[in-house]
Each structure stands twice: as C-alpha cells, then as structure tokens.
N, C-alpha and C positions, 0 to 999 in steps of 0.2 A: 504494500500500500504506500504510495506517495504523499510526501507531506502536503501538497496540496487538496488532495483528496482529503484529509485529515481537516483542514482550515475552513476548505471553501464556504460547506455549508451553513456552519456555526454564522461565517462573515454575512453569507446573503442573507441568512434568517435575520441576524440583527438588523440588516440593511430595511429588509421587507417588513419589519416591525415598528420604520421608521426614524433609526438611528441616524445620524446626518456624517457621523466618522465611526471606522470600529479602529483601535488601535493595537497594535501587536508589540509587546516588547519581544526581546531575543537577550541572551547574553553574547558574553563575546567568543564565545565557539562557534556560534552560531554566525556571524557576522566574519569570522575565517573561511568558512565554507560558503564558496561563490555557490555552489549548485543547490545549496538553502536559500541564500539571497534570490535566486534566481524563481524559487517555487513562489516565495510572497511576491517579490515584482509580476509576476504572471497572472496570481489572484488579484492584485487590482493596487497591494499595500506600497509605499512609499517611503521614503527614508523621510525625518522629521527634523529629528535630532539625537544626539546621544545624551544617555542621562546616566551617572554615576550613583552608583549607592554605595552609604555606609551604614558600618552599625559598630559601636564603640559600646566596651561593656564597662563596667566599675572595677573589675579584675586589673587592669591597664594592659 
C-alpha cells in the first residue's frame, strides 16, 4: 500500500466536510526521502514552513 493511498482519503473527507486547508506535518526523515515528499506533493499538500519542537524537562 502506498502512502498516498494511506493520506488521500482522510485529506478529501476533510476537504468534503468543508475544511478550507488540511495540514500534514512530517519529521525530518521524512523530509530526506524525496519519494515521501513526492506522495504529498501528488495528493495536493505543499511545503508551508518548517517548525521546530522542543521539550525541556526539570531533570536538565
């Protein structure tokens, strides 16, 4: 099963229910692999921006 097969639907039902964007994050393995990148560019998704996360504990 391809990951587009995997996405598409979930994407067009929200579409179809009205949603005006649907947005996908990825991490960054995902973003190494052109033939990933290549499944979302096909369903319809777009690069936006990159957004970092942290998470800092009391531990240090």
């Amino acid at each position: 099963m391809s990951g587009a097969f995997l996405r598409t639907p979930p994407h067009r039902a929200a579409l179809a229910a009205g949603a005006r964007e649907v947005l996908l994050f990825t991490d960054l393995a995902d973003l190494a692999d052109p033939d990933g990148n290549g499944v979302y560019q096909r369903v319809g998704y777009r690069p936006v921006r990159d957004v970092a996360q942290r998470a800092f504990t009391a531990d240090g």
